[in-house]
PAPATOR-435764 format. One record per residue: x, y negated, z negated of N, C-alpha, C in turn. Coordinates in steps of 0.1 Angstrom, whole numbers, plus 5000, padded with zeros to 4 digits. Layout:
residues N
XYZXYZXYZ ...
//
This chain:
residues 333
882619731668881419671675880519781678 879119771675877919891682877319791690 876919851701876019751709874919901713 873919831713872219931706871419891721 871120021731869919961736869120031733 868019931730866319991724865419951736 864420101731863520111744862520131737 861020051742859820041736858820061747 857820201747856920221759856220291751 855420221739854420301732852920301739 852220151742851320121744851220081764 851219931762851019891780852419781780 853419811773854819661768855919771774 856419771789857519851790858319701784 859419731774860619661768861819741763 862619651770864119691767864819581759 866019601752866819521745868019561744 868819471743870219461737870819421725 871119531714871319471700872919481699 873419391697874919371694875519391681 875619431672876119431656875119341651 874219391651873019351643872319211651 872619141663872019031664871419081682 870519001685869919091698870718961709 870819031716871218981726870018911742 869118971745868419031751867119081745 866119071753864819151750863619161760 864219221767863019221784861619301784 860519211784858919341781858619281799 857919361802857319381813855719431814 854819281809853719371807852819411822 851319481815850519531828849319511828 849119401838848319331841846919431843 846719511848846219601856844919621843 845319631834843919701823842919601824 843319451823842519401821841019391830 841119451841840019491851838919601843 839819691832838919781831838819731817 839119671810838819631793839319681783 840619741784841119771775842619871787 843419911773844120051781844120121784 844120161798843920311803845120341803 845520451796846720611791847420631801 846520631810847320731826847520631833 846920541833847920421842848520361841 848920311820850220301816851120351816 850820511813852120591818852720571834 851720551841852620571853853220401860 852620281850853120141849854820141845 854720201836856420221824856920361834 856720401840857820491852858220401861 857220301866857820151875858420061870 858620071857858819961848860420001841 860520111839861420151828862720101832 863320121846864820131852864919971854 863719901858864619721864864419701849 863719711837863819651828864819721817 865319791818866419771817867619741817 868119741831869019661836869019521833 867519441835867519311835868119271821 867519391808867819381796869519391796 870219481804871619481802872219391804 872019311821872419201824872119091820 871519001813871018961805871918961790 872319031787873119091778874419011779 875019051791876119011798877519171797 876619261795877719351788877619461801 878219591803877919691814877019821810 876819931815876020031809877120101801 878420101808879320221799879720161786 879419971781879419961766879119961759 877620081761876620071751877020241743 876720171730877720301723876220391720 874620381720873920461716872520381720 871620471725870120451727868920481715 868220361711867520401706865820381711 865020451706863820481716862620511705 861320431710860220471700859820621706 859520681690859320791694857420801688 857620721684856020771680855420681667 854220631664853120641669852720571683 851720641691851420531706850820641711 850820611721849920681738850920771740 850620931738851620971742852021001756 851421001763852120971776852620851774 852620741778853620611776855220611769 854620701757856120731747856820861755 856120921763856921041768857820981778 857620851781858620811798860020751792 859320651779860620611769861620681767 861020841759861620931752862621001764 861621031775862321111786863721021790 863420891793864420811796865620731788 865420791772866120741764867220881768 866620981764867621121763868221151778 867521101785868321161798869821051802 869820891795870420831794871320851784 871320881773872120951762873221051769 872421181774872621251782873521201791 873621101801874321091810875621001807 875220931796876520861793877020921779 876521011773877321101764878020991750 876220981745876420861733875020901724 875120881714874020931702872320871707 871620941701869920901705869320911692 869020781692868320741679866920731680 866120811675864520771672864420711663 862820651667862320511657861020531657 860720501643859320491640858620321648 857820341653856920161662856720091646 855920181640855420081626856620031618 857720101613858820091610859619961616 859319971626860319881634859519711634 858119711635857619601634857819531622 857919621611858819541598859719511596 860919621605862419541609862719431618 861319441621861819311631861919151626 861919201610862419091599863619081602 864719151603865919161600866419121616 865619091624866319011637867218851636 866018751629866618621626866218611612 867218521609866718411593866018331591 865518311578865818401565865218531572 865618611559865318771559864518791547 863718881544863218891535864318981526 863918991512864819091502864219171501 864919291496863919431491863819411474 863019451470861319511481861019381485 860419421496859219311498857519401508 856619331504855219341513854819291521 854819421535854619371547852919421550 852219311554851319341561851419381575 851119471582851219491594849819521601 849419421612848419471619848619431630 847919491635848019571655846519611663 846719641673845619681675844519821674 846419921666846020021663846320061648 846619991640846919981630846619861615 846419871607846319801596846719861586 847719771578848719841569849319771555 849219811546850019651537851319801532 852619801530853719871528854719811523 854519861510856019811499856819851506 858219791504859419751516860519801510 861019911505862319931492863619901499 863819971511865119931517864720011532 865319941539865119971554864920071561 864720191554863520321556863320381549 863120281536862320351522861020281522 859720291524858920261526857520331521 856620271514855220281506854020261514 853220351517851820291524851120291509 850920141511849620131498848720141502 848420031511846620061519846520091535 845720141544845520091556843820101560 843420121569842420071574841820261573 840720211568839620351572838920381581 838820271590838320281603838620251613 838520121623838820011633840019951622 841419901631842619791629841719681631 842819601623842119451624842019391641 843419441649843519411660842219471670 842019601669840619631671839319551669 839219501658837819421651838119281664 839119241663839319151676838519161688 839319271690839419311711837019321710 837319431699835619491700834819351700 835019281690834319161690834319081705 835219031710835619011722834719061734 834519191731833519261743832219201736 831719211727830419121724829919021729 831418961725831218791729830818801745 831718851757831318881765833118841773 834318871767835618771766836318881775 837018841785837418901792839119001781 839219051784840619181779841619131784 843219061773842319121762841718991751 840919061746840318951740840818841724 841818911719841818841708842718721706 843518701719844018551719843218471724 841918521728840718421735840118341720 840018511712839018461701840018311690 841318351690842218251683842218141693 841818111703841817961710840617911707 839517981713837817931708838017891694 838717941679838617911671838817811668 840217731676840717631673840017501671 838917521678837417401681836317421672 836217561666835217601659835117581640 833917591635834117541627833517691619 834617721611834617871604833717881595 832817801593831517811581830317851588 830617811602829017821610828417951603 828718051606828118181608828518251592 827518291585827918391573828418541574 829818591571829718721579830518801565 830118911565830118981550831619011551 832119081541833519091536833519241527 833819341534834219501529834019461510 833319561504833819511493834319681488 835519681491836319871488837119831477 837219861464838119881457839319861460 840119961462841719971463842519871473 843119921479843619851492843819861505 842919951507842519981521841619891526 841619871538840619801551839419881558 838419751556837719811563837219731574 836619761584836919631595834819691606 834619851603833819891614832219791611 831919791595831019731590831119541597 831619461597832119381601831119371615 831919471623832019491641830219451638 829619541636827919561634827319461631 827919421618827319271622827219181634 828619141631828719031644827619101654 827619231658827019291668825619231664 824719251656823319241651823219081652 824119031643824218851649824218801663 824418841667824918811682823018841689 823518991690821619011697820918951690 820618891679819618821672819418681676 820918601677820518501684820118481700 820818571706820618601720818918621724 818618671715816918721717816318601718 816718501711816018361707816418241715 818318261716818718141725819018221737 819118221753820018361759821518261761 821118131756822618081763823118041748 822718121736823818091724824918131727 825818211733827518241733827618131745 827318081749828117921755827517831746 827017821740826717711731827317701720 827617841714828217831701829317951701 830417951711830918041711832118001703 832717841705833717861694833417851679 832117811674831717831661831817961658 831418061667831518201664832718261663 833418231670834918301670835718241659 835518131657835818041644835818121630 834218151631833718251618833818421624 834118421629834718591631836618561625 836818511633838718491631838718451612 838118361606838218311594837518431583 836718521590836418641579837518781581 837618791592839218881594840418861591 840318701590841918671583841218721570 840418661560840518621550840318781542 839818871550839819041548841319071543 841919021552843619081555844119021542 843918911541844518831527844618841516 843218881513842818901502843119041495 843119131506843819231498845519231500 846119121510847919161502847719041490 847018961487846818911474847018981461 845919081464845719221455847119281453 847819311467848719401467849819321455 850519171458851319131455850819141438 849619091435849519071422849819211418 849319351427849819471416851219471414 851519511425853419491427854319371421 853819251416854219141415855719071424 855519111439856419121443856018961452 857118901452857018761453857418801471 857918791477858718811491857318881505 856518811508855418871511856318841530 855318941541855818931552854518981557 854818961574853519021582853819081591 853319171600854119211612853019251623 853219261638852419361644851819241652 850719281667851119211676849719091670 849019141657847619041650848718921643 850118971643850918831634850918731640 850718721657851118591666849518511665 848518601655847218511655847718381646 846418281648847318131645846118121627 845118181629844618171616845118271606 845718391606846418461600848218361597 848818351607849518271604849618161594 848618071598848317961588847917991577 846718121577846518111563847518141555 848518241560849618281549850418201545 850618111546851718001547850617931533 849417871540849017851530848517921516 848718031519848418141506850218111491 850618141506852318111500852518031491 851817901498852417761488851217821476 850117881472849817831462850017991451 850618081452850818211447852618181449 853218061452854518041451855018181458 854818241473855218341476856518291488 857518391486858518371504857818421510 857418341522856218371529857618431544 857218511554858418551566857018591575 857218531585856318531598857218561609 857218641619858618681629857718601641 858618571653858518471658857718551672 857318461677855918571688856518621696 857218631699858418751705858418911699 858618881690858918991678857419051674 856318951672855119041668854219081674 854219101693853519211698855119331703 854319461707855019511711856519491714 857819531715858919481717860319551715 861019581723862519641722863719561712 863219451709864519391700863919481683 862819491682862419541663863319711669 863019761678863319901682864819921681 865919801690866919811692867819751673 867319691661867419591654867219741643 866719821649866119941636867220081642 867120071652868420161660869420111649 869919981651871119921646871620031630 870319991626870420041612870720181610 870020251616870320411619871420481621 871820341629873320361640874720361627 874220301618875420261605875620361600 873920451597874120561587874420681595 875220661612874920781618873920841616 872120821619871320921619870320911635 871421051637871021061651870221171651 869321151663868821291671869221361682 868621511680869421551689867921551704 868521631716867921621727866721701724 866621821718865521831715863921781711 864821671705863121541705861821551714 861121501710859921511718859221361713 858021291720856921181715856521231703 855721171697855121201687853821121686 852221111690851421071689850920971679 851121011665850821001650851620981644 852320921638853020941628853320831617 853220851602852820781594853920681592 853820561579855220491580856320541576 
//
């Protein structure tokens, strides 16, 4: 038996979990309210949110569990990409627990693990498969070969899709954070209203900043004319913002699958819990005959079960780190 605790304090999500021989037991986030006063993440106040956060959620994640701290055979901990202050309190508190209970320390890649967080419930995807991943710091499409063999085909050259969200959001005038506002206003809106262009880049990369500008120039333009157009037409707009960002994202893993002809398509990252990305893939699926795998909204923002579920895997091949570790700001898939 391995039993895995994973620790996730990349961003503003202190989360802990409990992974049992591959199935999670547990998965405790503890978010922080606090940003949304200032509009986004502040660095230094998350860091010092996840130093009040790290030790009860924990525990709650152990107990919860039903198991003790002396049965956990090894810690695993995101090391990087994120805020590095935030990743430093994880890291600190993975090794010094390693450390005190004299059991292996596993680092984990955040982007890595948002893919593994396929491998929590069923179905599973097969290898290879193509994962879209977007976030609010990321945009990614990544051939899948085996559980840390991994291909960046495209990502984003500017702004993440999750970004084009939040930014848009401050336009609209949507309180932080904003991109589950913009997926509810959508739900009423009618996605043809507004004409909004579409990157036209070759390869498979994203682009998302051209986009922001618009909307931005749309926005003052009608505002100059109506001043109460964003209450008047705010879900039409979010409607046709949400329906040109999905349909950005789509169209190039369309591209991707037809290069790769890889039938087993996936999504990951905390833009998977949007409901027009969602839908559309499902509907993409049925007509490109794809396994479509969507992870459940637990799994696609920030989270300790993908962290603890990717530990797991590590934990098989013995590939541990030593104390020397450190955060890591950057780091690719």
């Amino acid at each position: 038996m391995a039993i895995i605790l994973g620790i996730e304090s990349s961003c503003d999500e202190t989360s802990a979990s409990i992974c049992i021989d591959g199935e999670i037991k547990s998965n405790i986030i503890a978010s922080q309210a606090i940003h949304a006063k200032y509009g986004g993440v502040v660095p230094e106040l998350a860091s010092r949110a996840h130093q009040q956060n790290i030790i009860p959620t924990v525990d709650q994640a152990i107990a919860a569990a039903k198991i003790r701290k002396n049965d956990i055979d090894a810690v695993a901990f995101t090391r990087g990409p994120g805020l590095l202050g935030a990743l430093l309190v994880g890291t600190s508190f993975a090794k010094s627990f390693a450390l005190a209970m004299d059991i292996p320390l596993i680092d984990v890649n955040h982007m890595q693990a948002h893919i593994l967080a396929h491998f929590i419930d069923n179905p599973k995807p097969q290898f290879p498969f193509l994962c879209l991943t977007v976030s609010g710091g990321h945009t990614q499409i990544v051939l899948v070969k085996d559980y840390f063999e991994m291909e960046l085909l495209g990502e984003t050259l500017d702004d993440a899709a999750g970004e084009a969200f939040d930014k848009t959001a401050k336009i609209l005038d949507l309180p932080y954070p904003g991109g589950p506002l913009i997926d509810k206003h959508a739900q009423n809106g009618n996605p043809d209203a507004f004409k909004l262009p579409e990157p036209q880049i070759a390869d498979l990369n994203f682009s998302f900043s051209g986009l922001k500008t618009a909307i931005l120039y749309l926005v003052q333009a009608e505002v100059k004319q109506n001043p109460n157009f964003l209450n008047e037409k705010m879900d039409d707009l979010c409607a046709s913002v949400q329906s040109r960002i999905v349909s950005i994202l789509l169209n190039k893993l369309k591209k991707a699958a037809k290069q790769t002809g890889v039938k087993d398509i996936a999504i990951a990252g905390g833009v998977s819990a949007n409901s027009g990305l969602r839908n559309g893939l499902i509907e993409m699926g049925k007509k490109y005959n794809w396994n479509v795998f969507i992870p459940k909204f637990e799994y696609c923002t920030d989270n300790a079960a993908m962290i603890a579920i990717a530990g797991y895997q590590k934990f098989l091949k013995e590939d541990f780190i030593g104390q020397e570790v450190g955060p890591v700001a950057r780091m690719g898939v």
